[in-house]
N, C-alpha and C positions, 0 to 999 in steps of 0.2 A: 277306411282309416279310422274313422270313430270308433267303430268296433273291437276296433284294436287296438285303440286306447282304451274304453271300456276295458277290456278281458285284462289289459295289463294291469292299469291301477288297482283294480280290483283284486287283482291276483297278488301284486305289494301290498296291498291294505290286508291280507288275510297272514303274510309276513309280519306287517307292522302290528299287528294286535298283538302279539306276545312281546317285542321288544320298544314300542312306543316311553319315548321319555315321561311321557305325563298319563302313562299306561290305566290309571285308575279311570279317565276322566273321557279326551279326546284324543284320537288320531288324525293329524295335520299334516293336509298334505299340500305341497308348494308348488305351482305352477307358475317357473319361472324361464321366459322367453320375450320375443319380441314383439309387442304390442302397438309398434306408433314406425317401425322402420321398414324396409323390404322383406321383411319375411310377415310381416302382419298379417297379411291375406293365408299363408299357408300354413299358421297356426296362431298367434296370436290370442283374441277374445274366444274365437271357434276350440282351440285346445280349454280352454277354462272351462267354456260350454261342456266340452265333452266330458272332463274329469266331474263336473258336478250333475252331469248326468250319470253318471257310473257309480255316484255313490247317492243318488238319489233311487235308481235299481236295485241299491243293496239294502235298501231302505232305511238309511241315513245312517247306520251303525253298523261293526260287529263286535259280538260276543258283551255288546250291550255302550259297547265306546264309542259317542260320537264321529262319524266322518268330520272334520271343516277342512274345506279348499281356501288355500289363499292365495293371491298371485300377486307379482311383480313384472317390471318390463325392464330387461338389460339394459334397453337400448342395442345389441348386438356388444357392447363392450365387455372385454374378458374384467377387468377391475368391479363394473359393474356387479357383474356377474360373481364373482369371488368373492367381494364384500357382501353383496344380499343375502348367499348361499353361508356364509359365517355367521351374519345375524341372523338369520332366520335358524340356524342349528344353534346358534348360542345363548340368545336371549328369546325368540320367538317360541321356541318348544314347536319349530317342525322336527315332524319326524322322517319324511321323504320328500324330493324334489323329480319335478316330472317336465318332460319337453327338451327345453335347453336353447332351442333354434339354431343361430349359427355355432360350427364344428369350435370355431376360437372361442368363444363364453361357454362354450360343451365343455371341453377339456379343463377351464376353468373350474367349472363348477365340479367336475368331477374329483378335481384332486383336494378341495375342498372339503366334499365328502368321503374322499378316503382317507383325510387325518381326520374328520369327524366319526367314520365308521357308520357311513347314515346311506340308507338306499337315492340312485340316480336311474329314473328310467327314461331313455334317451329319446324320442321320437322325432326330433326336430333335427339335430345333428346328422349328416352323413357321412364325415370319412369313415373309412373302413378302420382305421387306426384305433376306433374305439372295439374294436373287438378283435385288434392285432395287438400292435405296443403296444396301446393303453388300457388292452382288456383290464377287467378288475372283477371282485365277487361281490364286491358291491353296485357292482350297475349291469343293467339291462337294455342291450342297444336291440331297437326290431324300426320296421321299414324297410326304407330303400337303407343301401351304404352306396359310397362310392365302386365298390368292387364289382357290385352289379350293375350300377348303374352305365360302368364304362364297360363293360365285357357283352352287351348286348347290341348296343349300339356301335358302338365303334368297331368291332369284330364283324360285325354285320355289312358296314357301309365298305370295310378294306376288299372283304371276299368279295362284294360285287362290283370292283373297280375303284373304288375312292380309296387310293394307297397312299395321298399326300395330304399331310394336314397341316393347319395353321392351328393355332390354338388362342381363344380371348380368356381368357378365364381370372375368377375374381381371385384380386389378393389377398386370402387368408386359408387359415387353414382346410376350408372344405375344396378352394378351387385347385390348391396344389395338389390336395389328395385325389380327385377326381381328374385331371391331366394328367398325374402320375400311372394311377392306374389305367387310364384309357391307353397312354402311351406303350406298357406293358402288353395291351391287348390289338394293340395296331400293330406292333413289330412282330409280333407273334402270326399274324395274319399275315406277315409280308411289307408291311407299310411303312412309312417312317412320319415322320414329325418333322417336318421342315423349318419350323419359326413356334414364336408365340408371343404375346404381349399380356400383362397383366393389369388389369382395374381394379381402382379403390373402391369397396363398398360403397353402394348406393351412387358412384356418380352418374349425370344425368347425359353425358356427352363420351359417346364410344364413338366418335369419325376418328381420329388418329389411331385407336385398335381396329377400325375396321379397314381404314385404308391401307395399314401394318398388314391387313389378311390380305386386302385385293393385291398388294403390288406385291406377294409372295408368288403367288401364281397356283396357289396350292391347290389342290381338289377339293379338297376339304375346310370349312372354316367351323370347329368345334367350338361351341362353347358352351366350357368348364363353368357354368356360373348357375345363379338360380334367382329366384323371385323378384321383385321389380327390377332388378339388375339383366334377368335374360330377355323381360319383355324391351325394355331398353335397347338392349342388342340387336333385339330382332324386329322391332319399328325400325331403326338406325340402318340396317342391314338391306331393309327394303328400298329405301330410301338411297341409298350407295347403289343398286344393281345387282348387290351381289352373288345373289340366283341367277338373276337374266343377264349377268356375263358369260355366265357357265359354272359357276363354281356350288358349292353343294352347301348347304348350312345344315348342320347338325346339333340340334340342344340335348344335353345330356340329361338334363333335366326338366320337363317343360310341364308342368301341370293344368287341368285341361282348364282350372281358373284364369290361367296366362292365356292360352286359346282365346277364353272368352271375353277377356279384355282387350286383346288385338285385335280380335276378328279374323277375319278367314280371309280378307285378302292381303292380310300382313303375314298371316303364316302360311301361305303359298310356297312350295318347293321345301318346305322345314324336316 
């Protein structure tokens, strides 16, 4: 994933050299995500890292114009986010904003920079949305998206018998897009969707979405969610039985950093 930050900034930085607001001088670039909430561990201070090693590889300039990184922390809030993404193109003299984290401060920030006319390169957001509806030529979505995320797994778990799902997924824009799409790719396989309950970002207490899954009876209990929200889950999950009922848990999103925080006898049967 560095790598791939690397190659992309770098690749905007080599854009940004001809159209930079303060073109003479520096090019500034804005690393703006989630620093202090559930997404911190999967890119957070790590994405700042990565961008200022990328322009420290390029050896701190091009075509003679300083690189400088600057960053901010949404908090995951779209207003946040939309405000920073204004100051920083209005009065800051950034010239690109990079990361995003979650899909709702993505979309924010995006449309931000499309009445600014200012590069958005996404790596933190996953719906797919950013490269359907809300494509634009102003931004560059790479990673996971929701579209893949749900067409591997959940197409996978239906063909081998798991054709009923429950669904936990977070309430905002990435969890709908990612149930959405999965749900697409279970019916498609044969399966349906039986139920689903949705969670507010970051809460600390999923027993009423998980007992919503167990007393479904579903085969499946997916969850649409991501960073401290799906370790949440899936501690809560163990704890309920809900493997050693019989029923299957499936994370759509599980990063091997989530592994390493729960350990291996919490993601048993995952």
């Amino acid at each position: 994933m560095t790598s791939l930050k690397h190659a992309l900034y770098l690749s905007a930085a080599l854009v940004l050299s001809a159209h930079a607001t303060n073109a003479a001088e520096t090019i500034k670039i804005g690393v703006l995500n989630d620093q202090s909430g559930v997404f911190a561990d999967n890119g957070g201070t790590g994405s700042v890292a990565a961008a200022k090693l990328a322009a420290e590889e390029f050896g701190g300039e091009i075509n003679g114009q300083k690189i400088e990184i600057v960053m901010a922390d949404h908090q995951n809030k779209p207003d946040v986010a939309a405000a920073t993404a204004r100051r920083w193109f209005d009065t800051d003299n950034v010239d690109m904003i990079a990361d995003g984290a979650a899909s709702s401060a993505g979309f924010a920030i995006l449309e931000v920079a499309r009445q600014k006319n200012k590069i958005f390169t996404i790596s933190g957001p996953g719906s797919s949305d950013f490269t359907g509806k809300a494509c634009s030529p102003i931004s560059f979505h790479f990673n996971y998206d929701t579209y893949a995320l749900s067409k591997l797994t959940s197409e996978a778990i239906t063909k081998a018998g798991g054709t009923s799902w429950y669904f936990i997924s977070a309430d905002y824009a990435f969890g709908h897009a990612l149930q959405r799409d999965a749900t697409k790719f279970i019916e498609g396989a044969g399966g349906k969707v039986i139920g689903s309950s949705a969670h507010p970002l970051g809460t600390a207490d999923m027993a009423s979405f998980l007992l919503q899954a167990q007393g479904s009876k579903a085969k499946v209990v997916g969850l649409a969610t991501s960073g401290a929200d799906v370790q949440t889950a899936i501690k809560q999950a163990g704890e309920f039985g809900i493997v050693e009922s019989g029923q299957q848990l499936a994370g759509l999103l599980v990063f091997i950093t989530d592994v390493n925080a729960l350990g291996l006898k919490a993601t048993q049967g995952l």
